[in-house]
LUMDRENPA-818734 format. One record per residue (C-alpha): residue in one letter; x, y negated, z negated. Coordinates in steps of 0.1 Angstrom, whole numbers. Layout:
sevex, x, y, z
A, X, Y, Z
...
***
This chain:
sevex, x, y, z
X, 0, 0, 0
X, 19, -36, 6
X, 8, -62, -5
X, -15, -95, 8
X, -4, -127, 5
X, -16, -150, -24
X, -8, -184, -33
X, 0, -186, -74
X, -12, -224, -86
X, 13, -232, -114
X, 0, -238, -143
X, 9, -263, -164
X, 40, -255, -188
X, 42, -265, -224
X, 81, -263, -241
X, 75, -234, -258
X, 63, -215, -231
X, 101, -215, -221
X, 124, -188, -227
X, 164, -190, -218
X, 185, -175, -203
X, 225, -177, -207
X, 259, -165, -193
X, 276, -186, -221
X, 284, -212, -192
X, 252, -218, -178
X, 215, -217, -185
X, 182, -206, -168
X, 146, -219, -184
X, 122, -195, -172
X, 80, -204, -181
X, 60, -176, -196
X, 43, -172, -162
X, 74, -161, -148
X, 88, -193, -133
X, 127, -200, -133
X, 123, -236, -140
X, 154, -249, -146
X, 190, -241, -135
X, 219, -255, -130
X, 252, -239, -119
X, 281, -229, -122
X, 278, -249, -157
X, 253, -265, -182
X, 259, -300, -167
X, 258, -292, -134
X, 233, -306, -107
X, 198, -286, -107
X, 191, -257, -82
X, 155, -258, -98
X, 140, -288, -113
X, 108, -278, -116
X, 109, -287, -155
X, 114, -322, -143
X, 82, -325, -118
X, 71, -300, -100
X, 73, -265, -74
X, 88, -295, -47
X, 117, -297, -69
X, 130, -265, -68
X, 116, -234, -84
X, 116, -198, -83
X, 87, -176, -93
X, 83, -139, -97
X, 53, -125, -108
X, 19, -101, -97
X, 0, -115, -65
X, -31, -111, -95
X, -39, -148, -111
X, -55, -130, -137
X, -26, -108, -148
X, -19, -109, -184
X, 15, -113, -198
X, 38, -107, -226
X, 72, -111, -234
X, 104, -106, -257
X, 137, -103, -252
X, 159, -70, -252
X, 170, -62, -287
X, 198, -91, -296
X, 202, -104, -262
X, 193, -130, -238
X, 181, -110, -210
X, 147, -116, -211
X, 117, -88, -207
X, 82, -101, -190
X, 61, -76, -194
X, 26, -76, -164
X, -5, -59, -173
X, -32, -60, -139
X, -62, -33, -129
X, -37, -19, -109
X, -10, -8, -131
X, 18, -20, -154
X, 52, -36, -142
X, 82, -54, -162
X, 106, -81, -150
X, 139, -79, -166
X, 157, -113, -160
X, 194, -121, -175
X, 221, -139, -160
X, 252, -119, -160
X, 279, -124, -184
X, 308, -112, -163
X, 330, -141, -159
X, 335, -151, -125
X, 299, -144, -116
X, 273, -169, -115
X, 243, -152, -107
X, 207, -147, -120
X, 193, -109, -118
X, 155, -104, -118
X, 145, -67, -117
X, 111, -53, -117
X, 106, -25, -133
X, 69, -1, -121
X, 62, 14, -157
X, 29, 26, -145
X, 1, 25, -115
X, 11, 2, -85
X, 12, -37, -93
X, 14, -63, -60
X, 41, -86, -67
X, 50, -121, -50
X, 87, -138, -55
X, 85, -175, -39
X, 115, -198, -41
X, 123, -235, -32
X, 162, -242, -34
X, 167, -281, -43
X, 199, -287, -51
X, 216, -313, -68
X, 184, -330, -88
X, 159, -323, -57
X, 183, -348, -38
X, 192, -323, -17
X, 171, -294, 7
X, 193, -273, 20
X, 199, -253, 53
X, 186, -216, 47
X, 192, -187, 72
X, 190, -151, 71
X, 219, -136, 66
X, 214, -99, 60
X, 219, -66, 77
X, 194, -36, 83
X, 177, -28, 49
X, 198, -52, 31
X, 182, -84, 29
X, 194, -117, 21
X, 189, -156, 26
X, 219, -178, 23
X, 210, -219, 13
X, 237, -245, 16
X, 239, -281, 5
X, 269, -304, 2
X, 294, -285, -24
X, 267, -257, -36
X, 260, -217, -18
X, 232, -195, -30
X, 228, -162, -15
X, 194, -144, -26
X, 195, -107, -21
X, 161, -85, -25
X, 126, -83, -9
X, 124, -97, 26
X, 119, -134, 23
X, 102, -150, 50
X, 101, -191, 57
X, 63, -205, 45
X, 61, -244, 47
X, 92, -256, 21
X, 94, -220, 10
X, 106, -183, 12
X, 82, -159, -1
X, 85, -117, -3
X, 50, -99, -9
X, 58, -62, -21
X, 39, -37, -40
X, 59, -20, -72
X, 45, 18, -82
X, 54, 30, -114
X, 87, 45, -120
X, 104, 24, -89
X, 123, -8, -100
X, 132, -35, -74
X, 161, -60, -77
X, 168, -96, -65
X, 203, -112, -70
X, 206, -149, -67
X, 249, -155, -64
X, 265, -193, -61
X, 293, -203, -49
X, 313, -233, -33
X, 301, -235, 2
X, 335, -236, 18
X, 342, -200, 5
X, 324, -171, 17
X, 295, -159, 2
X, 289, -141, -25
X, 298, -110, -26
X, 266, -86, -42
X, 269, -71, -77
X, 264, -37, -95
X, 227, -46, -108
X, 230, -10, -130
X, 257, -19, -145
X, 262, -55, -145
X, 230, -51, -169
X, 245, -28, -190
X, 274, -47, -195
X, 258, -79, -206
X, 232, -64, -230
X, 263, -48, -246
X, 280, -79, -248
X, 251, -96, -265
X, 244, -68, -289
X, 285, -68, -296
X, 282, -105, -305
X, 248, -101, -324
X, 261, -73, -349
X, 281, -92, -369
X, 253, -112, -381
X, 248, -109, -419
X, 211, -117, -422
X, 183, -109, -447
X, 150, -120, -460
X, 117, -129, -446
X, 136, -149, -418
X, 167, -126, -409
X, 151, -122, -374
X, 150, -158, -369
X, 185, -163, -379
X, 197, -139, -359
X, 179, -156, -327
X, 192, -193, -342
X, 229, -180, -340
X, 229, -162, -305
X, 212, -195, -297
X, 246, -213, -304
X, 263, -186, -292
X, 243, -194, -261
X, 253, -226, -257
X, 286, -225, -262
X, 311, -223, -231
X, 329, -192, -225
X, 360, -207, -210
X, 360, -244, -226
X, 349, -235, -259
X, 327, -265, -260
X, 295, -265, -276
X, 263, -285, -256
X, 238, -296, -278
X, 206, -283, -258
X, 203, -268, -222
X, 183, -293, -207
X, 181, -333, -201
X, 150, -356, -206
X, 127, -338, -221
X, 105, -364, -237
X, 110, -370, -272
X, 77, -386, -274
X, 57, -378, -241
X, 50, -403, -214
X, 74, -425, -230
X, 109, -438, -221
X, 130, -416, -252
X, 147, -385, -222
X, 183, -381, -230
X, 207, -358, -214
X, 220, -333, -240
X, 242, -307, -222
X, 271, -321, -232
X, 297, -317, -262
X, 282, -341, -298
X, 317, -339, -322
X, 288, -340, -347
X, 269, -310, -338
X, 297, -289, -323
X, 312, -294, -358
X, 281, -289, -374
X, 277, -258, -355
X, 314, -246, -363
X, 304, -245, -399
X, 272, -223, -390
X, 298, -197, -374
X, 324, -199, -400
X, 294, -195, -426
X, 287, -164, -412
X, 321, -150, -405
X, 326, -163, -364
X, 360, -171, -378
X, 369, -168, -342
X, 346, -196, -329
X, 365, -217, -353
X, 398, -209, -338
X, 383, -217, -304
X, 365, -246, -310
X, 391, -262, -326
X, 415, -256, -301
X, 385, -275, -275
X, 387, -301, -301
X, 428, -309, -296
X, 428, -304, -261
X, 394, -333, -254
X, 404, -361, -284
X, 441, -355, -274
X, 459, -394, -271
X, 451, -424, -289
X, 427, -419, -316
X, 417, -447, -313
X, 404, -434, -282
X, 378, -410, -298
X, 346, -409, -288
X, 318, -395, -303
X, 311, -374, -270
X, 324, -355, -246
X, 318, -335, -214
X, 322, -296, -214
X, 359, -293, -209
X, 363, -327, -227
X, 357, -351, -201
X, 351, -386, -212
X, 338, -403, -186
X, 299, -396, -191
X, 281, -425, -175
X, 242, -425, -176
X, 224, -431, -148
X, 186, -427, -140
X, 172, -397, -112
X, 147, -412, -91
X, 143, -377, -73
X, 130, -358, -104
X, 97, -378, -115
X, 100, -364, -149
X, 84, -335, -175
X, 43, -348, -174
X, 53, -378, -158
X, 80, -392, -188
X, 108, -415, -169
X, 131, -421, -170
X, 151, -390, -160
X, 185, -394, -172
X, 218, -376, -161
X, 252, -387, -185
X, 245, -409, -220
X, 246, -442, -230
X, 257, -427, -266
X, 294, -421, -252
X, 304, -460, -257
X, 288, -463, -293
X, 305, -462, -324
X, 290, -438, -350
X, 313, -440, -383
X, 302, -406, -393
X, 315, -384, -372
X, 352, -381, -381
X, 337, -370, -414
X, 317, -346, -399
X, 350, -333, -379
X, 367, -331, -414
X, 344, -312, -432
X, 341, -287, -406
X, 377, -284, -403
X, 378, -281, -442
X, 357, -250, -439
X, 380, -236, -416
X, 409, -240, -434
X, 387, -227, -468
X, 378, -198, -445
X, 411, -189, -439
X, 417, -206, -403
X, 452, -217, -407
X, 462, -248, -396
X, 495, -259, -369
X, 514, -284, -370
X, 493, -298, -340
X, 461, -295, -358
X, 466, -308, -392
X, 490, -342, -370
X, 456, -349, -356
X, 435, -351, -382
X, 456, -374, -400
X, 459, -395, -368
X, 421, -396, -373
X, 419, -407, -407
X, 448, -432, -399
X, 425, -445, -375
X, 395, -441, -394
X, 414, -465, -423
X, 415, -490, -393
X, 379, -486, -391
X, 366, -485, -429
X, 349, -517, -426
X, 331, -517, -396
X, 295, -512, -390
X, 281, -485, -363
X, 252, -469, -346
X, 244, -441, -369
X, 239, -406, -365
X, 206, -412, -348
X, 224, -432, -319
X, 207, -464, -327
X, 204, -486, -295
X, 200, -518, -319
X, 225, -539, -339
X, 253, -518, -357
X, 250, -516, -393
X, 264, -501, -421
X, 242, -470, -425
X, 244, -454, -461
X, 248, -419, -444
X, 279, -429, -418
X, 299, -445, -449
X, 294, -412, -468
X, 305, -393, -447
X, 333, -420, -440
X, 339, -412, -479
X, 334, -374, -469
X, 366, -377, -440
X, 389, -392, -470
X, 381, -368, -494
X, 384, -338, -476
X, 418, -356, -462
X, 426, -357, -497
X, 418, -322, -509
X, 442, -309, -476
X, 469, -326, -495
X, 458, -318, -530
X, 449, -275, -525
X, 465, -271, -494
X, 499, -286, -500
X, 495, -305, -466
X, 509, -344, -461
X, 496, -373, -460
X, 491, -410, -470
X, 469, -395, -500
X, 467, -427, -521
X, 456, -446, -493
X, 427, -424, -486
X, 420, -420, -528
X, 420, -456, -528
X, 392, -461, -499
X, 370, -432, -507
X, 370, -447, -542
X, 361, -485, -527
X, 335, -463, -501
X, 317, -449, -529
X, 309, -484, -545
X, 300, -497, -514
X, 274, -474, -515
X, 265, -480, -552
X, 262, -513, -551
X, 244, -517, -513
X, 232, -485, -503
X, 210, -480, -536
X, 173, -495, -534
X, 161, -510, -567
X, 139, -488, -569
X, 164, -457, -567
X, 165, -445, -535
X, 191, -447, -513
X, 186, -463, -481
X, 190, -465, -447
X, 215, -489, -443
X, 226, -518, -463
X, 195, -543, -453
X, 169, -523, -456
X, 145, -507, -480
X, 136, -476, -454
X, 147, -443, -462
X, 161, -424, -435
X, 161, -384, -434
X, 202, -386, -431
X, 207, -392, -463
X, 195, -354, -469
X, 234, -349, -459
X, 245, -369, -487
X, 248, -339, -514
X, 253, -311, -484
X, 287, -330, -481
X, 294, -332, -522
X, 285, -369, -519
X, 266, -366, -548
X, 242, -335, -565
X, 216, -324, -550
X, 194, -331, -583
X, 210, -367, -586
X, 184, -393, -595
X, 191, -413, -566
X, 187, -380, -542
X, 153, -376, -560
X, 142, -408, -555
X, 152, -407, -518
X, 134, -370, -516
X, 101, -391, -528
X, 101, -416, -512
X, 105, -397, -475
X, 73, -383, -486
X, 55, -416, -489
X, 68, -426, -457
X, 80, -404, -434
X, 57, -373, -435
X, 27, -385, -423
X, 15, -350, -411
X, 36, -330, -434
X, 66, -331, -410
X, 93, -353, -417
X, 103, -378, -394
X, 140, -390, -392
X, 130, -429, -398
X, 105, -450, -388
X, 112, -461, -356
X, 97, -502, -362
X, 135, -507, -377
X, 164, -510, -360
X, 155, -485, -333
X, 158, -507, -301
X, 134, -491, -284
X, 98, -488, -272
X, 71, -467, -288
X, 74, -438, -317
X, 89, -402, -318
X, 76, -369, -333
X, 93, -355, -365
X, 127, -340, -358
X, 129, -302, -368
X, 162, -299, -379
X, 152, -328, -409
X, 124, -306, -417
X, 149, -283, -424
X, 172, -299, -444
X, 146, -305, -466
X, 139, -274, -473
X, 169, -269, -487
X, 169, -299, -507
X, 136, -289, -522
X, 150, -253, -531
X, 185, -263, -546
X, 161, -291, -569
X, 137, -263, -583
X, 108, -268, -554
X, 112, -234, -538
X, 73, -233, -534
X, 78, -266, -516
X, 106, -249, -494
X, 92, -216, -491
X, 59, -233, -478
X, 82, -256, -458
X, 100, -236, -444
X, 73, -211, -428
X, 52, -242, -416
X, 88, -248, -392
X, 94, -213, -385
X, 59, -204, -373
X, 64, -239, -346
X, 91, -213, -333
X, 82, -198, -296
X, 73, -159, -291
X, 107, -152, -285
X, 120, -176, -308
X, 132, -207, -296
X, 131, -243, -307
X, 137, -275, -291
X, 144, -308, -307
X, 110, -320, -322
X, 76, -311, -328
X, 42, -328, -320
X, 19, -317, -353
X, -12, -332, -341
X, -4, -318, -302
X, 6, -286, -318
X, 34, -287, -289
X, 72, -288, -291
X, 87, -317, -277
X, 123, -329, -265
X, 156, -311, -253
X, 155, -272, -256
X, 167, -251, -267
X, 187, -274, -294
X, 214, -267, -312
X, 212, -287, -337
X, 175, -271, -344
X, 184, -237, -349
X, 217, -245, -369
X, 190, -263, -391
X, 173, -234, -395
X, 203, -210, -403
X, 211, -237, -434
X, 176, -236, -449
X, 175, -199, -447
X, 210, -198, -462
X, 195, -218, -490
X, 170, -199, -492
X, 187, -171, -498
X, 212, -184, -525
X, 187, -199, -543
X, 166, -166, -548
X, 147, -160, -580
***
């Protein structure tokens, strides 16, 4: 029996109905109705091959999925891996698509296999190759030989071979119509490569699969996890694992750019490139869980992009460290439901944020506390950043939230300006290290009063920044970076008055935007806040409060368990990059707390 032809209207996708996949240098978003969405090769920041995320089919897509409409669908991914299992149920029979990109290195290639489990189920593929952002339809031809079929689409730098069912040209399209029986599985192979080479060359489906669900599940049993969220933990890291570059070593901080933060508005950012502030963030994560490894790796990345003048830092940096990042706005992609602007690169590279040589510091503290031993080379330039960062004490930044206002002196950058000094000073102090220790005793001491005296409210809490009364959900970092106890007064204070003011819904926002924002119209609460709360609330004696708290943000997870950057309470809907980084590290901390604070 073969199959008619049937036009699939795609419907419209939320976040969450977004799985990944991931080679651990690139990323695939594929919609629950079997839609690759998003790519972009040979790396995370590359142009997109499918923007479909961004607008619409027009913009490059590629869907596999039964020639029924009315087929019902679930899904889950293979054990501790990222390839992903789509699972078809129609009158006709039963079918499963199997989709992973393959980890081998040296092959950049997506592998979608559908697998007849039982009866006969009539299956369409239909793809639309837009490279570079949809700024670019390229020349297709057929290319293969006998019963080997194949479709080769060039464009400027980029060369996509796809090798499966017969495609045939409709309008902007190629579409293969094919009828799966049970028992029979049937692969396609999409392979890019520069255009000026030749193509390439097919792949071992058998055991290219086995290889990368080994690899996965090699990575994935070293987890230590337990509790009522091990399974989520486990995802969060393989998530990081995920986004982390095989080669560089550098760490993205979500797979995708300009996914609204609050829909229809102008808040899209690009984040698939390298934070200093979540990469180190992240590093701790790994080393927390014994990735001692990822450590060693990331803090070679680390030497190798900041490498120079430290004066030079920046707070971002591209995949293998570049620094020139420019952002510019994508006319051809109209945006997720409309929200423009789309933005490839970030304005964030130029801004100073005074916090993240501290965050650098503590992460590289762990390391060391772990065992990570440090070079010559590695301790030289983290006293070349404090050097720098004693040049700096007294200047006011953009914050961790990347404020596009005037700089300030934000209560959470100078603590964790006090945080860089002190662990500078504990490498000298424990670790027998050198270093211009009473110097840096001297200004963590004056940082600290700084604080005291203009970071405190009258009422207690402390504050945003020095001119304010707000509260800002930063300052949750203050006693996760032995700033001050978790149970001190002032953090109490702080804890309370977040509640009055930035949990409207129950879900806490990371400051109220009417401040010194910069920009036009509101946000939705940030997840990864959320999370710190909840272990704030259980390391104070409110592990109701975080218990509660904590499955409220773990049930916003997807089926397969992914988080992006924010959360829409009242739209029930995730919004913003995904999946993020900094989310699921989140996550692993609150379950961590969880966990030590156990009655």
């Amino acid at each position: 029996m073969s199959a008619s032809p049937a036009t699939i209207t795609r419907v419209s996708t939320a976040i969450e109905d977004y799985a990944v996949l991931s080679n651990c240098r690139s990323a695939a978003l594929v919609s629950r109705w079997g839609s690759i969405d998003w790519l972009c090769l040979p790396r995370y920041d590359s142009g997109s091959m499918f923007g479909a995320l961004l607008g619409d089919e027009s913009h490059g897509a590629w869907s596999l999925r039964p020639s029924d409409p009315d087929a019902t669908v679930t899904r889950h991914y293979d054990a501790d891996t990222f390839v992903l299992v789509t699972r078809w149920e129609t009158p006709t029979g039963v079918a499963e698509v199997h989709d992973a990109m393959p980890i081998d290195e040296g092959v950049e290639a997506v592998v979608r296999r559908v697998v007849g489990i039982s009866g006969e189920v009539d299956f369409v593929s239909e793809v639309r190759f837009r490279f570079d952002y949809a700024r670019a339809v390229p020349w297709v031809r057929q290319i293969g030989t006998g019963r080997e079929h194949a479709i080769l689409a060039v464009a400027g730098p980029d060369a996509v071979v796809l090798r499966g069912p017969r495609l045939i040209a409709v309008d902007t399209a190629h579409r293969a119509l094919w009828t799966t029986v049970a028992g029979e599985s049937v692969d396609s192979v999409l392979s890019w490569g520069p255009s000026w080479q030749e193509p390439p060359a097919p792949i071992d489906v058998d055991a290219t699969l086995k290889r990368t669900i080994e690899w996965w599940a090699s990575w994935a049993e070293r987890v230590q996890a337990a509790g009522e969220h091990a399974d989520l933990v486990t995802r969060s890291l393989l998530v990081l694992r995920a986004l982390t570059h095989a080669e560089t070593g550098g760490i993205v901080a979500a797979a995708t750019t300009s996914l609204p933060e609050a829909f229809g508005g102008e808040r899209n950012w690009d984040y698939r490139y390298v934070w200093l502030r979540d990469a180190a963030l992240t590093l701790v994560a790994y080393i927390d869980h014994g990735y001692l490894d990822a450590a060693h790796r990331w803090r070679t990345w680390l030497l190798r992009a900041i490498a120079g003048d430290p004066a030079d830092v920046q707070i971002m940096y591209g995949i293998a460290g570049e620094r020139d990042l420019p952002e510019r706005e994508i006319t051809s992609l109209p945006g997720y439901d409309g929200a423009r602007p789309v933005r490839i690169g970030n304005g964030a590279v130029d801004q100073y944020q005074a916090d993240v040589i501290g965050e650098v510091m503590v992460a590289l503290d762990a390391a060391r506390t772990a065992g990570v031993a440090e070079t010559t080379f590695s301790w030289a330039l983290q006293r070349a950043l404090l050097d720098q960062l004693v040049q700096w004490v007294d200047r006011p930044d953009n914050g961790i939230w990347e404020m596009r206002g005037d700089p300030h002196f934000f209560t959470h950058s100078r603590a964790m300006v006090w945080a860089a000094f002190d662990r500078g000073i504990r490498a000298v102090e424990e670790n027998g290290l050198d270093g211009e220790v009473d110097t840096w005793r001297q200004l963590r001491d004056r940082v600290r009063a700084d604080i005291d005296a203009h970071g405190v409210h009258a009422g207690g809490w402390f504050t945003q920044h020095a001119d304010t009364d707000e509260v800002d959900a930063s300052l949750l970092i203050l006693p996760q970076v032995g700033f001050c106890a978790y149970d001190d007064p002032r953090m109490l204070a702080t804890v309370e008055r977040m509640e009055q003011t930035l949990m409207p819904d129950g879900w806490l926002l990371r400051y109220r935007t009417t401040g010194v924002d910069g920009l036009a119209g509101d946000e939705h609460p940030f997840l990864a806040c959320s999370f710190w709360l909840v272990g704030q609330y259980a390391r104070t004696g409110r592990r109701d409060d975080a218990v509660a708290l904590m499955r409220r943000l773990t049930a916003v997870a997807n089926d397969v368990g992914l988080l992006s950057e924010e959360y829409d309470p009242r739209g029930g809907r995730q919004a913003g990059n995904t999946p993020q980084a900094l989310s699921h590290l989140a996550l692993v901390g609150a379950a961590d707390a969880l966990g030590a604070t156990a009655r």
